[in-house]
N, C-alpha and C positions, 0 to 999 in steps of 0.2 A: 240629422247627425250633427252630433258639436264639434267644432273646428280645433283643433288644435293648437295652443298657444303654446310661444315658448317658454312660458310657463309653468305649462301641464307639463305635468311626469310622464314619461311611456309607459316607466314601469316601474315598479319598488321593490325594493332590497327587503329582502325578511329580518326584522331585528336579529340580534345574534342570542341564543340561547342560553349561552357562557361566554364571559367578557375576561381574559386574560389579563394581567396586568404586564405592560409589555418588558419589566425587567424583573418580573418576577421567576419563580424557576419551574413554576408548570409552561409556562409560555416558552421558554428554553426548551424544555424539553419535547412539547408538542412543535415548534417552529428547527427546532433540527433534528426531528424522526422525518418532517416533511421534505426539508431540505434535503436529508440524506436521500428520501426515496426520489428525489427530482434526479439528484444526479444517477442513481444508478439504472434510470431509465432511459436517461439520457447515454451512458456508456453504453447500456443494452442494446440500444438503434445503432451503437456503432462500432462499423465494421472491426475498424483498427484499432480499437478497444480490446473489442472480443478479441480478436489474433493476436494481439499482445500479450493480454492477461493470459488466454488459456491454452490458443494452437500452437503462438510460439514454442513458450517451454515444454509442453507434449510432445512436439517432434523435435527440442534439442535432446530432450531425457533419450528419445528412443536413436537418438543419432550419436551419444558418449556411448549408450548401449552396447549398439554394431561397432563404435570405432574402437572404444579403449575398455570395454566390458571386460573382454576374456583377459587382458592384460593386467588390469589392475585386480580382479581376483584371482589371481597368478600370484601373485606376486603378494599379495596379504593374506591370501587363506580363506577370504571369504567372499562375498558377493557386491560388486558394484556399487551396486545400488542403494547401500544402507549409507553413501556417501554422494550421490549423484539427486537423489530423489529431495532428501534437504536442500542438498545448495540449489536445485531448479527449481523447488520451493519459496526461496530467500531473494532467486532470481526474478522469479516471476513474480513478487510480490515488487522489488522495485521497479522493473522493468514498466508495469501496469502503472506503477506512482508516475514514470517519467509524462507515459501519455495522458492519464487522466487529467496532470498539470496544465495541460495543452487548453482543457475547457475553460481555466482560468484566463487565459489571454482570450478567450474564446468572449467569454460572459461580459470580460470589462471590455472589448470593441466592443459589442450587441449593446452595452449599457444595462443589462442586467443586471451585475452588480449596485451599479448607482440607483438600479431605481427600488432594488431591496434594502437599500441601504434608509429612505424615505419611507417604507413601509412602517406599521406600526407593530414590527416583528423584535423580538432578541438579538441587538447586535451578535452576541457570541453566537447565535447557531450558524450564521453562515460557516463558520469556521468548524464549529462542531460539528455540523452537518456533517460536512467534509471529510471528518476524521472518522464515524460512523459508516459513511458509504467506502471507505476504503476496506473496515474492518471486512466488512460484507465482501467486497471484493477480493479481500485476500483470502477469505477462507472458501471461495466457491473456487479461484487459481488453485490453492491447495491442493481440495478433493480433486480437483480434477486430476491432476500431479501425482496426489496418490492412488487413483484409481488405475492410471497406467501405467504406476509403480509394481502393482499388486499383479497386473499383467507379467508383470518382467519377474515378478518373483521376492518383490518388497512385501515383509511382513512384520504385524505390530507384536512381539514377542513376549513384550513387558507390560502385556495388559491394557486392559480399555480405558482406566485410566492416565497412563503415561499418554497412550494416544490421544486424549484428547488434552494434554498437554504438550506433545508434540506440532499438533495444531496451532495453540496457544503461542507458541513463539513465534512461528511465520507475522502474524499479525501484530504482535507487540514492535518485534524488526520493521515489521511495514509501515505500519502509522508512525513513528519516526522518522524514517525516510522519507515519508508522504508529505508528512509537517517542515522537513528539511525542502525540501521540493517547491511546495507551496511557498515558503518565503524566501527564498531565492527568484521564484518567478514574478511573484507580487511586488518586490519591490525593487523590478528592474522594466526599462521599458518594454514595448511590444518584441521590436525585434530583439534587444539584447538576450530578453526573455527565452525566444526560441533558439537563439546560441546556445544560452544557458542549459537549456533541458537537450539539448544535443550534446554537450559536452558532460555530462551528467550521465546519461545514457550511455558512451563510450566508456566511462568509467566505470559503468557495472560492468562492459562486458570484458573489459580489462581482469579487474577483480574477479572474474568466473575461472579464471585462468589461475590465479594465486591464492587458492584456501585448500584444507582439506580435506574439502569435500570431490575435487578433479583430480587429486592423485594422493596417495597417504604426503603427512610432514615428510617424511625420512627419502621423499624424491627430489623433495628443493635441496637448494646451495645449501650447505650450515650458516651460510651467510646471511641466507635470506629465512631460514625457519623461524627464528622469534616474531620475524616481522609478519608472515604467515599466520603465527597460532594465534595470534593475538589480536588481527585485524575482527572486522565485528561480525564476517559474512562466516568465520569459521569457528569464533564464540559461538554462534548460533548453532550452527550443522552439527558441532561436537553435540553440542546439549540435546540435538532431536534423533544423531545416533546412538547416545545414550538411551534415548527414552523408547527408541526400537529396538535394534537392536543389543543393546547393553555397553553397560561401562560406563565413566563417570559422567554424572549429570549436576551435580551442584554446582563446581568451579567453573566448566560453560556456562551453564544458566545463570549463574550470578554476574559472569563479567558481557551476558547479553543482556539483563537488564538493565547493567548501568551502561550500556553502552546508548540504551534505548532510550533509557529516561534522562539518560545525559545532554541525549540532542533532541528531548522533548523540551528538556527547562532551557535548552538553550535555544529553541528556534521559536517558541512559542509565542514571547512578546515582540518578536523581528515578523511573524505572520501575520499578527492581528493588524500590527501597523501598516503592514504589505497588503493588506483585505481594506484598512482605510483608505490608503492611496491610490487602490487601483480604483475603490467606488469614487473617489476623485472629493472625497473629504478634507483630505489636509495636503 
């Protein structure tokens, strides 16, 4: 038997098959389908993930249900729910952004970031990755949301199409917020960081209380209903009871896409640079 030198190899690597150019945009797009699926396996293993994204807002839906169900279709004519089921939609889609965030401070202690950062991968997919496994993640919160919707007596009225435009918005709203999230946490320290995403979190559930989608406009102050209609969790809710139940859908829809793509152009280049510094590049 021959001895082993440190020389000898143990073992070799198979050439690669396909050879990526690493800033090209097939590499982009295969290095953040990968990315994406890392994280959402990673949320999957966890617990406080899962009960964020999905058991929370299923048992707050069915907890406005028993408290202020009979009340508020009292009092509008119609059923709860075509205003309850959006906003825990809208909720749960930030709510899941706050925690997912967590992995970011999670990745740059571990050094994971830093050491994907030296990989011979697409800088942007980390980032895109990200915005990809949210999309996923908001739309599995959704169904879920509407499935116990559909229990309570939520239904899609205006066809299979609007419903899957109704879909459609939850995650436009999400990945915004997501992207919001993200570079608020990346370019703050560890701890601050987790302030941050605490005081973020307070704030969605602050805002679950003032849109509406928790009680018709015409229960707030008059003082306070402009500031209501106009905030971005009840551009959204109107636009996806529109698309359920009826009544206008453009003038929501349009002031939730700019409200979406307004904090996508503007958190976008504050993220990437938030993605350099926590891999500890610049």
């Amino acid at each position: 038997m021959t001895a082993l030198t440190s020389s000898t190899p143990r073992f070799q690597l198979p050439e690669p098959d396909i050879v990526y150019p690493e800033r090209g945009f097939a590499s982009l797009i295969r290095c953040s389908w990968l990315e994406g699926l890392r994280l959402l396996l990673k949320w999957f293993r966890d617990p406080t993930t899962i009960i964020q994204s999905t058991v929370y807002p299923a048992v707050m839906l069915l907890m406005l249900r028993v408290v202020l169900g009979d009340s508020i279709s009292a009092a509008t004519g119609q059923s709860s729910v075509y205003g309850t089921v959006p906003m825990i939609m809208i909720v749960g889609a930030m709510s899941g952004a706050t925690v997912s965030a967590l992995s970011i401070g999670g990745d740059r202690i571990s050094g994971l970031l830093s050491r994907m950062w030296t990989l011979p991968i697409h800088r942007a997919s980390v980032l895109l990755g990200r915005v990809l496994a949210e999309m996923v993640r908001v739309l599995v919160t959704s169904l879920v949301i509407a499935a116990v919707g559909l229990l309570l007596g939520f239904r899609f009225h205006q066809g299979p199409l609007a419903a899957i435009g109704l879909f459609c918005i939850p995650i436009l709203f999400g990945v915004g917020f997501a992207l919001f999230v993200a570079a608020v946490t990346t370019n703050t320290s560890d701890s601050d960081g987790m302030q941050m995403v605490q005081i973020i979190a307070a704030l969605t559930m602050l805002l679950m209380f003032f849109n509406t989608g928790f009680v018709p406009l015409a229960a707030y102050p008059p003082w306070l209903q402009a500031v209501v209609a106009h905030q971005p969790m009840s551009c959204a809710i109107d636009a996806m009871k529109g698309l359920s139940l009826g009544g206008p859908v453009a003038g929501p829809l349009l002031q939730t896409i700019a409200w979406s793509l307004g904090t996508l152009a503007i958190c976008v280049l504050p993220a990437i640079r938030g993605f350099r510094r926590a891999a500890g590049t610049s």
